[in-house]
NUNUDO-353258 format. One record per residue: z, y, x of N, C-alpha, C in turn. Coordinates in steps of 0.05 Angstrom, whole numbers, plus 32768, in hexadecimal, padded with zeros to 4 digits. Last residue first. Layout:
N
ZYXZYXZYX...
//
This chain:
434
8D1F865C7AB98D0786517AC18D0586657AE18D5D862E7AB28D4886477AB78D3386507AC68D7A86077A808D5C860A7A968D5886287A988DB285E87A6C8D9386047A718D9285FF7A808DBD85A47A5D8DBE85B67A6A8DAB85CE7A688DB5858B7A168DAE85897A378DBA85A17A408DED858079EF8DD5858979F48DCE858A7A138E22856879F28E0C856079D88DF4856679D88E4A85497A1B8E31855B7A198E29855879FC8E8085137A188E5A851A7A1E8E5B85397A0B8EB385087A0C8EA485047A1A8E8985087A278EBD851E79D88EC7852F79E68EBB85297A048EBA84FF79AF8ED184EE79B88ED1850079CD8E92851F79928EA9851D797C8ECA8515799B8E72854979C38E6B853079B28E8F852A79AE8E6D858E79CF8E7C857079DC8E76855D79BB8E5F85C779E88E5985BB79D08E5F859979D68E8085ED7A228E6C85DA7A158E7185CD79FA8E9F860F7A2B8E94861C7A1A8E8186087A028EBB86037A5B8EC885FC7A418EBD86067A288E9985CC7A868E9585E87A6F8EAA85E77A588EA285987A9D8EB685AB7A938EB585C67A8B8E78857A7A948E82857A7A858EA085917A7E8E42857D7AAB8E4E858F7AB48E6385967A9A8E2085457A908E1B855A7AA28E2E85737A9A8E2085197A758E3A851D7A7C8E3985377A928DF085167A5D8E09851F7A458E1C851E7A578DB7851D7A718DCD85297A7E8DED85337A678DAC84E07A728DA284F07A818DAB850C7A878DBF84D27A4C8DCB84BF7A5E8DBF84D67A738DBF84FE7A098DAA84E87A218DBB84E87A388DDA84EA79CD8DD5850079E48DC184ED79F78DEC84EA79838DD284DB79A08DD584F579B48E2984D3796C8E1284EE79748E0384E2798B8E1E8493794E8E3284A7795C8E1F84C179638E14846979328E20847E79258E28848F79358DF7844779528E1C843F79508E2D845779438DC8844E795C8DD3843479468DEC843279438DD1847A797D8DCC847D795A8DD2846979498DD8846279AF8DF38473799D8DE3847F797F8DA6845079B68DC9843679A98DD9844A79A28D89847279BF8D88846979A18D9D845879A18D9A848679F38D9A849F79CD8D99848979BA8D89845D7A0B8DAB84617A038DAA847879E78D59844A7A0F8D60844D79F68D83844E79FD8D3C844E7A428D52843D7A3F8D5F84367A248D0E84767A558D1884657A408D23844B7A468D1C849D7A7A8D1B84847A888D1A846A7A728D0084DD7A758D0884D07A5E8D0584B17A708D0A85127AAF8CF984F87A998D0984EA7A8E8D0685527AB78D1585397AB68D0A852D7AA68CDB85737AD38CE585707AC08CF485577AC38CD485957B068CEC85937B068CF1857F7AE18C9C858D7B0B8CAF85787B1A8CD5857C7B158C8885B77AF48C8685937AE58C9885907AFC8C8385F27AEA8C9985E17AF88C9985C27AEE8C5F86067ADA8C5085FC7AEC8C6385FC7AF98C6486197A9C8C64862F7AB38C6586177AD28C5B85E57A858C4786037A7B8C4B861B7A988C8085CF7A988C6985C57A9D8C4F85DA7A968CB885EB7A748CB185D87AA28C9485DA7AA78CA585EA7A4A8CAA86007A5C8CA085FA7A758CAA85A97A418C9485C57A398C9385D87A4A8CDC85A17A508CCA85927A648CAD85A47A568D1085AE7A388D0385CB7A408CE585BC7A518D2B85837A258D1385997A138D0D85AB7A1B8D2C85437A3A8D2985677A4D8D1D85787A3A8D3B85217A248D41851F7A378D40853A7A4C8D20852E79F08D45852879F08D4C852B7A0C8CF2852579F98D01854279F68D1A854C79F28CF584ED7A068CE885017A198CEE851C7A128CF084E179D58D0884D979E58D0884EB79F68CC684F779B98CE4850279AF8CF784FF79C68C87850E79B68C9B850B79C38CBA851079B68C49851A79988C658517798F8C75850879A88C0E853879AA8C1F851F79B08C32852C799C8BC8853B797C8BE3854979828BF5852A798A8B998512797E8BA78538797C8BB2854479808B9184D479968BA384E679818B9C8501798A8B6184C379BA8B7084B379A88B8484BB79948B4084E879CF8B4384E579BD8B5584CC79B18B4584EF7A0F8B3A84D17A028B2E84CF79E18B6E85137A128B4C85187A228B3C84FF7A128B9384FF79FE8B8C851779E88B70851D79EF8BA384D87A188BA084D37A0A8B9584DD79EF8BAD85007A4A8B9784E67A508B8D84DC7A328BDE851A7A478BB985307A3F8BA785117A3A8BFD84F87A398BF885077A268BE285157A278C0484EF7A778C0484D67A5E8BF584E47A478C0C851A7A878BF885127A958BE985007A7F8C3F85307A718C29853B7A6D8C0F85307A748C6B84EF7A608C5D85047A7D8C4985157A678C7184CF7A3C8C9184E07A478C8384EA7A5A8C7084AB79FF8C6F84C17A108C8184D27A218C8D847A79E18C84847D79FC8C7284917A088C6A849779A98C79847D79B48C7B847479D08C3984B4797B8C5684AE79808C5F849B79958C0584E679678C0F84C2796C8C2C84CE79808BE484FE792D8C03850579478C0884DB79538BAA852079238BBA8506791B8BC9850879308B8D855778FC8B9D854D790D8BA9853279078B56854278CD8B6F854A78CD8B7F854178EC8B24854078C18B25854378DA8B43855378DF8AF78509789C8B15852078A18B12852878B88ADC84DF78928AD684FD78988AE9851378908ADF84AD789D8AE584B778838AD584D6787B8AE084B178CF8ACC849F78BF8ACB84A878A88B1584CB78E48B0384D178EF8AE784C878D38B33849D78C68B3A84BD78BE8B1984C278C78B28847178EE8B22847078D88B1D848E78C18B368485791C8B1A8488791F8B1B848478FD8B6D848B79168B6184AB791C8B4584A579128B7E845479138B7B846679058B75847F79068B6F844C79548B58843D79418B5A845279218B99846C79698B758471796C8B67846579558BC3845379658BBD847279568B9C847879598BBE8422797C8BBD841C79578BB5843B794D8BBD843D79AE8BA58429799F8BA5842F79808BEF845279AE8BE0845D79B48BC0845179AB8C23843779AD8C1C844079988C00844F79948C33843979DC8C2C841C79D28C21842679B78C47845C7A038C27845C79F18C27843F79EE8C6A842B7A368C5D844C7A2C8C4084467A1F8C7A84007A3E8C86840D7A2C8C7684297A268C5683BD7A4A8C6183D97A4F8C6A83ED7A3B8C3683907A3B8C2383AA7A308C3883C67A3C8C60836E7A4F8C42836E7A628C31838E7A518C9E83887A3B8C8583727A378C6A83787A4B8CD083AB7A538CBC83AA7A448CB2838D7A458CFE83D87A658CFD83BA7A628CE883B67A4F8CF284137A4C8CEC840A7A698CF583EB7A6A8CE384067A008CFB840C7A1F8CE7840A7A388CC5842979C88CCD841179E68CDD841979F98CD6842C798A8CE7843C79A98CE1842779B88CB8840B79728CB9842A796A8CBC8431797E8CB783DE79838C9F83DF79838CA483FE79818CED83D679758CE283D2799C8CC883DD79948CE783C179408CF883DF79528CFB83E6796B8CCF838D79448CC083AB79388CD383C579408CFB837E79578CE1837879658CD1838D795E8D3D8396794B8D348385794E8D13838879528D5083CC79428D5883BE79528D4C83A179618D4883F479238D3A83F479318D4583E4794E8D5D83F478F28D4683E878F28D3283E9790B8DA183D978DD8D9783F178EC8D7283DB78F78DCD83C978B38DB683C178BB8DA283DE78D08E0C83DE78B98DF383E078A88DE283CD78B88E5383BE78CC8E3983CC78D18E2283C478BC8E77839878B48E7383BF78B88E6883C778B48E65836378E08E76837178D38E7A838878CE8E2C837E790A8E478373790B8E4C837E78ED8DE5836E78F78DFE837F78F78E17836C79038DAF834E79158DC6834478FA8DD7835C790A8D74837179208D88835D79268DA5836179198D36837978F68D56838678FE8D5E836A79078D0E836B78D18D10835D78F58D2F836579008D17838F78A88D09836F78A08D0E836078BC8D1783BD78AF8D2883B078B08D27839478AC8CF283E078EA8CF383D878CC8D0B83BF78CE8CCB83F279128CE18401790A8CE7840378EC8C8783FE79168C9783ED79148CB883F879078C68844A79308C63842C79248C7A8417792C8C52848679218C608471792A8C59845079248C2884BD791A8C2784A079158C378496792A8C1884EC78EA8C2684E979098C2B84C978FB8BE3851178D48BF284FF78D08BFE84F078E38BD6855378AB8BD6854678C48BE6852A78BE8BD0855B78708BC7856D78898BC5856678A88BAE853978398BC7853878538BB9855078648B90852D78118B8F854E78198BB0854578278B7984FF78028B83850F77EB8B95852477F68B5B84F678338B4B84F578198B5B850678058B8A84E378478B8284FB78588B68850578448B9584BA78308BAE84CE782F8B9B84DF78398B6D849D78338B72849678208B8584B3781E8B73849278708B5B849478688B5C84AB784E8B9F847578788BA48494787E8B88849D78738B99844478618BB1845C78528BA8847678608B7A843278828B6F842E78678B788448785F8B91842278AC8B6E843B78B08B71844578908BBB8404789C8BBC8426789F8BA7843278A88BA083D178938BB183E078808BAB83FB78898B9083D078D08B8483D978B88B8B83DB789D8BCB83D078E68BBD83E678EA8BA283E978D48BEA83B278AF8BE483AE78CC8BD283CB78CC8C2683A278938C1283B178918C0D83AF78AA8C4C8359789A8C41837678938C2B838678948C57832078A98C3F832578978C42835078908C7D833A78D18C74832378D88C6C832778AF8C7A837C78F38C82836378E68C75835278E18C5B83A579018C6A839B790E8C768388790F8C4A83D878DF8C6283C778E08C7083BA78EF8C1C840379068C1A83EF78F68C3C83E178F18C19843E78F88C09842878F88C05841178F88C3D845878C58C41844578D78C24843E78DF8C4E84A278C58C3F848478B38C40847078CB8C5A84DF78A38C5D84CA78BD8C5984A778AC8C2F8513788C8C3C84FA788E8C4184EE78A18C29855878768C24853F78828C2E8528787A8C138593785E8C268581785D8C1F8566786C8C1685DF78658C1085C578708C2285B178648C008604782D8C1885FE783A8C1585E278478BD68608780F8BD88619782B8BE8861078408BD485F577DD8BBD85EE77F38BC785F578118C1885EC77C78C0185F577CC8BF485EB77E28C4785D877BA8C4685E177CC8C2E85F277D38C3285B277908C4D85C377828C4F85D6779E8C11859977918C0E85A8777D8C1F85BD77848C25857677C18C0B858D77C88C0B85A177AC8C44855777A88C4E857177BD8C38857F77C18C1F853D77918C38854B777E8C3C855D77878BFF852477B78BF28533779D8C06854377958C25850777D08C1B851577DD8C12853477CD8C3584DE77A58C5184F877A98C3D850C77C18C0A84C6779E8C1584D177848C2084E677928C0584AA77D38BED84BA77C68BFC84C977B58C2D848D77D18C3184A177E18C1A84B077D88C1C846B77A28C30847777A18C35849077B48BE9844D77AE8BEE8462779D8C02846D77988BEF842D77D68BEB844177E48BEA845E77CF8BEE83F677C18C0783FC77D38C05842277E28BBD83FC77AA8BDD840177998BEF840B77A58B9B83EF77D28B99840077C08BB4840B77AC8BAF83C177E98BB283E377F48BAA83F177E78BCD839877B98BBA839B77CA8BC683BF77D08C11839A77AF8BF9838977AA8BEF839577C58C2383CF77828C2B83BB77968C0E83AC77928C2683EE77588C2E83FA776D8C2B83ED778A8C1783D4772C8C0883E877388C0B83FB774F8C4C83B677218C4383CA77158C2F83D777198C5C839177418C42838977358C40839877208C66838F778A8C77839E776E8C528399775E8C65837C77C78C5C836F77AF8C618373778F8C63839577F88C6E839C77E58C57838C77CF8C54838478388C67837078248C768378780C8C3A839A78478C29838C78378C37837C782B8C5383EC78338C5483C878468C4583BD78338C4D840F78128C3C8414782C8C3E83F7782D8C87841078068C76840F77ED8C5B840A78028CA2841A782A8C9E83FF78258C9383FB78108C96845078388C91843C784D8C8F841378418CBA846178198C95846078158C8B845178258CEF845878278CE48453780D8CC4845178118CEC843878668CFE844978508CE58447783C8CEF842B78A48CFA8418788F8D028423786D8CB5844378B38CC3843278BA8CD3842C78A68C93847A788A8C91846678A38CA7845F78A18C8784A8786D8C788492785F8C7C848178768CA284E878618CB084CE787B8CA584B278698C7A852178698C88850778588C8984F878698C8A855878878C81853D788C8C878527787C8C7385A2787C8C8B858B78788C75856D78778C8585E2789A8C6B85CB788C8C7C85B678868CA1860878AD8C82860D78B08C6D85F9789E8CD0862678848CC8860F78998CA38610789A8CE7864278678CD98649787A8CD2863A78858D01863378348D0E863778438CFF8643785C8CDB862978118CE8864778148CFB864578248CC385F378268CB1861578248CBB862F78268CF585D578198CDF85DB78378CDE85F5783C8CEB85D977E68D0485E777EE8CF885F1780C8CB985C177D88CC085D277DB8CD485EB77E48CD0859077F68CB8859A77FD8CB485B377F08CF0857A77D38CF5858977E28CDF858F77F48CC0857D779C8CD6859077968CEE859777B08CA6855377B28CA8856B77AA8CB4858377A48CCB851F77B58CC3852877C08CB8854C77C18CDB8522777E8CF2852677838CE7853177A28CA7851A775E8CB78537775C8CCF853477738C9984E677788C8D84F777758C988510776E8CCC84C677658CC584CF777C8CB584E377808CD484B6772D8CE884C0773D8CD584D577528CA2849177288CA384A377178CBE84B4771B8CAC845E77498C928476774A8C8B848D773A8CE08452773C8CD6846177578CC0847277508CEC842F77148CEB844C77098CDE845E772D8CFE840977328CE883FB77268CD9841E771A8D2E841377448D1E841277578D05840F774A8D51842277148D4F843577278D29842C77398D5383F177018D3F840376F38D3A841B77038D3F83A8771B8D5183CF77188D4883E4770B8D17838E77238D30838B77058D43839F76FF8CFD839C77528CF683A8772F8D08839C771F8D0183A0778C8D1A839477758D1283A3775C8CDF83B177A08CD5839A77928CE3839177828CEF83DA77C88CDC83E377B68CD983C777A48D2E83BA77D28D1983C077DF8D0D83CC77C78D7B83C177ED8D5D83CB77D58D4483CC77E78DA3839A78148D9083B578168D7783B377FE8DE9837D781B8DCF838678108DB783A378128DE9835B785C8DEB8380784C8DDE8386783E8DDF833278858DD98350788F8DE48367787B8DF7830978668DF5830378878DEF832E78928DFA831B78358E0F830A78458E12830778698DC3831B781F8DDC832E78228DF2832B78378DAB82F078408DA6830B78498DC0832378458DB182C7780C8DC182CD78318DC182E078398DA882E177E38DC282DC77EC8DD182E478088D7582D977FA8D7282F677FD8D9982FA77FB8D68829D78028D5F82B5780D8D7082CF78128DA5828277D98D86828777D68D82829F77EC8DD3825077EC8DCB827677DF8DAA827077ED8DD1821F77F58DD7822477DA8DCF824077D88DC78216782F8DB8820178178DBD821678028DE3823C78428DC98240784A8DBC8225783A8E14822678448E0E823C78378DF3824078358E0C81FA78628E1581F6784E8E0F820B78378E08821978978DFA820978928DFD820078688E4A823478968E2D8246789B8E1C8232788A8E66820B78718E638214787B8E4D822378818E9C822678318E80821778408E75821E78588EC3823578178ED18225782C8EAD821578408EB3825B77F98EC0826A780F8EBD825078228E8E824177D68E80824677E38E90825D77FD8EBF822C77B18EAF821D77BA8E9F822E77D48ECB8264779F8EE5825277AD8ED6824377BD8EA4827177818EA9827E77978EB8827277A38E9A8244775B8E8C824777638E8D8257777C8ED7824D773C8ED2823A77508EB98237775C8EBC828177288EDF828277388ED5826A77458E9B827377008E998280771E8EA78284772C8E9F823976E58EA4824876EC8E97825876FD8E8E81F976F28E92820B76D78E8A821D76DC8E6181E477218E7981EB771E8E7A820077078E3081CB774D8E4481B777348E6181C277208E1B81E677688E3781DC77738E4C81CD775F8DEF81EA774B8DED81E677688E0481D877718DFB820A771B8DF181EE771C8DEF81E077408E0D823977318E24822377238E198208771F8DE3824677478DFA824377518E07823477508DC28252771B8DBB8240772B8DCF8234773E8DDE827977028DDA825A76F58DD4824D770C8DF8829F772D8DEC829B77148DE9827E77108E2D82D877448E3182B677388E1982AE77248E29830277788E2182FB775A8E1882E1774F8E55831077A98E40830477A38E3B82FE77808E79833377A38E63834477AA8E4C832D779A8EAF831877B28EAF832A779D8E95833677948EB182E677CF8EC282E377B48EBB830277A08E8082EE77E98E8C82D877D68E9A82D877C98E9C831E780D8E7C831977FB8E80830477EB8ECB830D781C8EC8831F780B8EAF831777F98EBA82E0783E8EC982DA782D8EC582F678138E9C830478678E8482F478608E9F82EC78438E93834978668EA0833878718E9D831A785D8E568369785E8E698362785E8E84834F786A8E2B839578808E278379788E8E508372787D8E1D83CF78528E2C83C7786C8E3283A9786C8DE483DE78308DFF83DD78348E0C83D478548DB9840C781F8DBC83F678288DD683F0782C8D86843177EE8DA6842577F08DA38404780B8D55844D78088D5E843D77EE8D7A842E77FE8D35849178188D3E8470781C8D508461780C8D0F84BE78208D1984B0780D8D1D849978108CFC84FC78498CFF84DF78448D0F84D4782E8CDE852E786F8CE5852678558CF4850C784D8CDC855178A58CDC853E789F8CE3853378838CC7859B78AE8CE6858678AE8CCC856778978CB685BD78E88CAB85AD78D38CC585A078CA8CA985F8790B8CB985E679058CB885D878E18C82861679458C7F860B79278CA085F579248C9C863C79798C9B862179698C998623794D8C94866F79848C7A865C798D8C78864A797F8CC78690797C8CAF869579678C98868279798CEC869079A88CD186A279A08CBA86A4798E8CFC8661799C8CEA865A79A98CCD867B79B08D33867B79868D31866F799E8D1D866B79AB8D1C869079538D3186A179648D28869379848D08865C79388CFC867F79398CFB868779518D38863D79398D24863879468D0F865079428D518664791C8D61865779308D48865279408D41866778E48D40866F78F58D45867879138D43863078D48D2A863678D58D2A864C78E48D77862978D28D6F861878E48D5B862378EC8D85864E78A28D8B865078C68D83863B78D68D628630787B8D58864478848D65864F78A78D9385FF78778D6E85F7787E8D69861D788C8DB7862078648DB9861478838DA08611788C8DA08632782E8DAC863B783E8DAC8635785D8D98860378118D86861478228D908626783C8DB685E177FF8DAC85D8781A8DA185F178298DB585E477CB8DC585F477D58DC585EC77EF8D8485DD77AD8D8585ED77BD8D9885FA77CA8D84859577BF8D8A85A777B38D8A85BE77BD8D6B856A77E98D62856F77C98D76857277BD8D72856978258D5C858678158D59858177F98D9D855C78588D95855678398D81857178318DAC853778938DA9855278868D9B854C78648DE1850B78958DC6851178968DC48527788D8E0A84EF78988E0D850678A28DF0850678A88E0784CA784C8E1584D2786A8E0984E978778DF584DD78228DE384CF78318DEC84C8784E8DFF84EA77DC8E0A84D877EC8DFA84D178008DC3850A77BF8DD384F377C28DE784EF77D78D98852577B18DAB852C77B18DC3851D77AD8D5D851077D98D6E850A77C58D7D852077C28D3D8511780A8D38852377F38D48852577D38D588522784D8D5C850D78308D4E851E78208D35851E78808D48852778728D49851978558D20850F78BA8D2E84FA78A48D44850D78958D1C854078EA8D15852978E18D30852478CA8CF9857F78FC8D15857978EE8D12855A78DC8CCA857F79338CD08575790A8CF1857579048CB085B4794D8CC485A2794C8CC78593792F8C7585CB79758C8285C8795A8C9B85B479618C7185DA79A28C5885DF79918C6385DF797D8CAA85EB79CB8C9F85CE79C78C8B85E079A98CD8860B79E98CB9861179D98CA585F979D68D08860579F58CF785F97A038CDC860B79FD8D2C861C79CF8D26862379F38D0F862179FB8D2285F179AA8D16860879A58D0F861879BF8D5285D379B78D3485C579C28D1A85DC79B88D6F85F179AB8D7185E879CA8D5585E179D48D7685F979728D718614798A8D6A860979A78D8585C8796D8D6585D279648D6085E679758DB485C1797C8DA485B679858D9085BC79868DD385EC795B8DD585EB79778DC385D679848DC985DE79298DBF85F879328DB685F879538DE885AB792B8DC785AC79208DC085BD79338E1585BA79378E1085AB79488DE885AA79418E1E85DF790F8E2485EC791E8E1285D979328DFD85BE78D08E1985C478DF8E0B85D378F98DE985B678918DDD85C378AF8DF885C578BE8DF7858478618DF485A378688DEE85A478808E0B854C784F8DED856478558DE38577785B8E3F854378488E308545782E8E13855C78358E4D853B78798E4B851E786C8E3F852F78548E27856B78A68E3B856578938E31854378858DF6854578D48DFD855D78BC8E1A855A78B58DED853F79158E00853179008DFA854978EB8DBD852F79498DCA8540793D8DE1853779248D93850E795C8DAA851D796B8DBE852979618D7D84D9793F8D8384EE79348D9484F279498D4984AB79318D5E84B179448D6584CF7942
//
């Protein structure tokens, strides 16, 4: 979930600056600059780091947050690599132009051609369709085609484990000179490492299979960036505890991985969990597949409408059991748990317990980034709380700038204020003075 928008070709905008400084106010321990691309690709209005002509903006971000927090906040940027998905087609198009005509087809529907093989399968119905296209057909059709780590008949995707490792590195270095304090490979929820990680990567190169394979890839690009960054320079990971899905990686999968990562020299490791596309609920027409909509994406962002386990620290068990494994191993690398934090009270109880090291809060800092401040100088009652409702997150699934319900329509007639595209909402909380 992203507050912010880059340029469509990655660069740092005004709206970046103006956010980071905000929640910099605050003086929060550290901030991550999340999900940047390590490509040099086409990524929409995401920020980008694999070229160095990014640097530039990367560095005023870096010192933006300097400037604002007084120099308290560490600032980490997020790394990531995700694989082509498309948009939920319009179901005649897909047929007559997208879908790919093979033998089995034509033997299916008895028909020469692939002109009358598409003719045939415009006039069928749902049910009808669902005899003749195979699985993943449908899938296109119903949600958008999306690449997984398995499609090895690609050469792009089948070439991954020998792509990645430098491409990672190399912005992990940019990171470095840019100033950033440390950098987080993004090994969680619906993107590239993450599904090399799942138990549902079955690639029979050595990549797939058992956890031993499934774990030598993020192993590789860890090693790479550590070469190329050095001993000194912190590096981490965000990792799932567990999927969430229906046959995926379960928490002992991940005693295993972090075990395994913190063995080949991770510095800390922040843990989410679910927030994958395998459960997504079907797009409209248009629309991408978005992964945090469906069962495993309740598991990432719980709401205040919950289940009998409730919405706060649901993530809090699965972070313990993997701490104890790290712990066994004999690491004693910081571990970050994620998910329904929104009081100080919540956060010491779980740090007094040992179950994680360090909290991560996002909704909750969307909702007040000065709630640090508030509570360090012994104003807790004035902080405003995070009522998780996930409105920040429907305006991300809808491509739009995330503000919080909590105060995007506060004191709209500043003419000075920073306003979301349709001019309606705030983009940043209100100051606080202490």
């Amino acid at each position: 979930m992203v507050p912010w928008r880059a340029t469509e070709e990655g660069f740092v905008t005004p709206e970046v600056l103006g956010w980071y400084e905000r929640l910099a106010l605050g003086q929060p321990g550290a901030l991550v600059v999340e999900a940047t691309g390590i490509r040099d690709i086409p990524s929409g209005p995401l920020l980008r780091i694999g070229h160095d002509r990014f640097l530039p903006g990367l560095q005023s971000l870096v010192d933006t947050v300097r400037r604002a927090s007084g120099g308290r906040t560490r600032l980490f940027i997020q790394i990531i690599d995700f694989l082509r998905i498309r948009r939920r087609p319009e179901p005649e198009k897909f047929l007559r132009r997208f879908l790919v005509i093979d033998d089995r087809l034509r033997s299916a529907l008895g028909c020469a051609s692939d002109a009358q093989v598409r003719e045939r399968l415009i006039t069928m119905s749902d049910t009808d369709l669902e005899r003749v296209l195979d699985p993943r057909q449908l899938e296109d059709l119903r949600f958008g085609h999306r690449e997984r780590v398995t499609d090895l008949h690609l050469p792009h995707i089948e070439e991954l484990p020998q792509v990645l490792p430098d491409l990672f590195a190399e912005a992990a270095d940019r990171a470095r000179r840019a100033g950033f304090d440390g950098v987080e490979l993004h090994y969680a929820h619906a993107y590239t490492m993450a599904s090399f990680l799942s138990a549902r990567n079955h690639r029979s190169d050595g990549y797939g299979g058992s956890r031993q394979h499934r774990i030598r890839l993020p192993v590789e690009v860890l090693q790479r960036v550590r070469h190329v960054v050095g001993e000194e320079y912190p590096v981490g990971c965000r990792l799932l505890t567990e999927e969430c899905i229906e046959d995926g990686s379960t928490v002992e999968d991940t005693r295993f991985f972090a075990a395994e990562l913190a063995r080949a020299g991770l510095d800390f490791l922040s843990l989410s969990r679910g927030g994958k596309f395998e459960d997504a609920q079907q797009p409209k027409i248009g629309w991408a597949a978005y992964p945090y909509t469906g069962p495993s994406g309740y598991e990432c962002m719980p709401t205040a409408i919950s289940d009998e386990s409730g919405p706060f620290g649901r993530n809090v068990e699965p972070t313990a059991q993997v701490r104890q494994a790290v712990r066994d191993a004999g690491h004693d690398i910081p571990v970050v748990v994620a998910g329904g934090i929104g009081t100080f009270h919540q956060a010491e109880e779980i740090l007094r317990a040992g179950k994680a090291d360090i909290i991560a809060a996002a909704r909750q800092s969307l909702a007040d980034p000065d709630w640090y401040r508030k509570a360090r100088l012994g104003r807790g009652a004035e902080i405003r709380r995070c009522i998780y409702t996930n409105y920040c997150e429907g305006l991300d699934q809808k491509h739009k700038q995330v503000t919080c319900q909590l105060w995007d329509r506060e004191s709209l007639d500043d003419p000075e204020l920073a306003r979301s595209h349709d001019g309606k909402r705030r983009l940043t909380a209100p100051p606080w003075k202490p």
